[in-house]
C-alpha positions as CSV (number, residue, x, y, z in Angstrom):
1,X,-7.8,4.7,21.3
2,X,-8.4,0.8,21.6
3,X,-10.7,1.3,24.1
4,X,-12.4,3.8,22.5
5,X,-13.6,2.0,19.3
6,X,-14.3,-0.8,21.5
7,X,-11.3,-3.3,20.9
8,X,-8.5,-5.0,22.4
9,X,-5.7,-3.0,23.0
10,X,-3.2,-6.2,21.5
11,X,-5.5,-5.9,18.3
12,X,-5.2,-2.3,18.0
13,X,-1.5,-2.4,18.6
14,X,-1.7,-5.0,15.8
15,X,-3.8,-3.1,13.3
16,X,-1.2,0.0,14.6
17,X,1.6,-2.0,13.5
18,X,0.2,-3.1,10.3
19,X,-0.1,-6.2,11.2
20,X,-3.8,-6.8,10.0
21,X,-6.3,-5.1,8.3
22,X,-9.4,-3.5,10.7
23,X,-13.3,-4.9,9.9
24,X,-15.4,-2.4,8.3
25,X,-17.2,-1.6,11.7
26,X,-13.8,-1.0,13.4
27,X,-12.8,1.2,10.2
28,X,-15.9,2.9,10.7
29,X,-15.6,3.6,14.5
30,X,-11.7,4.7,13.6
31,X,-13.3,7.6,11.4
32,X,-15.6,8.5,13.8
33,X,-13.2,9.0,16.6
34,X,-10.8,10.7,13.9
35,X,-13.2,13.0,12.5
36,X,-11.6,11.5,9.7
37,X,-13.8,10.6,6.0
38,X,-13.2,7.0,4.8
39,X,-12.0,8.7,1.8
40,X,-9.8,10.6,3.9
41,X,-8.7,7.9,5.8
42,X,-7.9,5.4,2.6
43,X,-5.6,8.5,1.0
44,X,-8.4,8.6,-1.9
45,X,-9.0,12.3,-1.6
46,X,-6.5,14.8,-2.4
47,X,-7.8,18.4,-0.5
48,X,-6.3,17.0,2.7
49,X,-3.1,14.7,2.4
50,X,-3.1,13.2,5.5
51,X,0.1,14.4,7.9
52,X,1.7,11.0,8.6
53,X,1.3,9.8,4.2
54,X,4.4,10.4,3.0
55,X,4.3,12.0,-1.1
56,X,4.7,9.5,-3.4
57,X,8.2,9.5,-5.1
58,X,8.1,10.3,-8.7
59,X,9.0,7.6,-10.5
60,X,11.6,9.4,-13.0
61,X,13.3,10.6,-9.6
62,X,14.0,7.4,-8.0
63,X,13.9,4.7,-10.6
64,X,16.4,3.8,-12.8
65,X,15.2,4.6,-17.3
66,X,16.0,1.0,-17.6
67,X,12.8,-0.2,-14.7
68,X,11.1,2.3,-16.1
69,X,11.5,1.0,-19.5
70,X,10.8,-2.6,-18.6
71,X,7.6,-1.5,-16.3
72,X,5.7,-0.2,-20.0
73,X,7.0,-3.5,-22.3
74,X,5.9,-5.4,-19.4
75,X,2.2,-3.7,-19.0
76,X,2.0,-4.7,-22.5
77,X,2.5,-8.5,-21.8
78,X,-0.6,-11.0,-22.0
79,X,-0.9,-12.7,-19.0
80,X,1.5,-15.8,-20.0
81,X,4.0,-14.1,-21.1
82,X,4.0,-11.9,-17.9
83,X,4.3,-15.5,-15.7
84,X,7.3,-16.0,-18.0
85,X,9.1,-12.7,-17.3
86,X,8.3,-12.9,-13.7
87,X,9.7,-16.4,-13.4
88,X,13.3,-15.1,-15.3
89,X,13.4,-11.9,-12.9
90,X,12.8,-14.6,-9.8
91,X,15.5,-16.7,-11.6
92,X,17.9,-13.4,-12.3
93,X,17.1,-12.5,-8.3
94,X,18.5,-16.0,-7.2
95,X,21.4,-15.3,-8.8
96,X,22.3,-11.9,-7.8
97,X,21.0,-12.4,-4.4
C-alpha cells in the first residue's frame, strides 16, 4: 500500500497505527487506491458503514444515568464554570486513582 500512494513504508505503518494523521494529498491518494469517497473514508456518510468502524455504543446502553445526567448539566455550563468542573473531576480522579 505504502508504495503505492507513494510513501515510506515506516510512515504508512505509522499512519496504520494511528500514530499520525495523513496530509491531504496522501488522504487523497489513500481514496484513490481504496475506491474509497473522502466522505466514506472520514465515516461522514451512512449508505456504506465502513467494515472495520465499529457501531457506536448507545449511550443509555453503556453509560451509567448518573454520566449521563452530568454530560446535559455540564453542556449547559459557560465556559468558566466548565474549567471549574473539569478541575474537581481531575481532583476527584487523583483521589480515586
Amino acid at each position: 500500500m505504502a508504495e503505492r500512494i507513494g510513501i515510506a513504508t515506516e510512515v504508512y505503518g505509522r499512519l496504520e497505527r494511528g500514530n499520525m494523521l495523513p496530509s491531504v494529498p496522501t488522504f487523497r491518494k489513500l481514496c484513490a487506491v481504496l475506491s474509497l469517497s473522502a466522505d466514506e473514508a472520514l465515516g461522514l456518510t451512512t449508505e456504506n458503514p465502513l467494515p472495520w468502524t465499529p457501531p457506536a455504543p448507545s449511550p443509555e446502553v453503556s453509560e451509567p444515568a448518573e454520566l449521563r445526567r452530568l454530560l446535559r448539566r455540564a453542556r449547559q455550563l459557560d465556559r468558566n464554570s466548565l474549567r471549574v468542573l473539569s478541575l474537581v473531576a481531575a481532583h476527584l480522579g487523583q483521589k480515586n486513582g
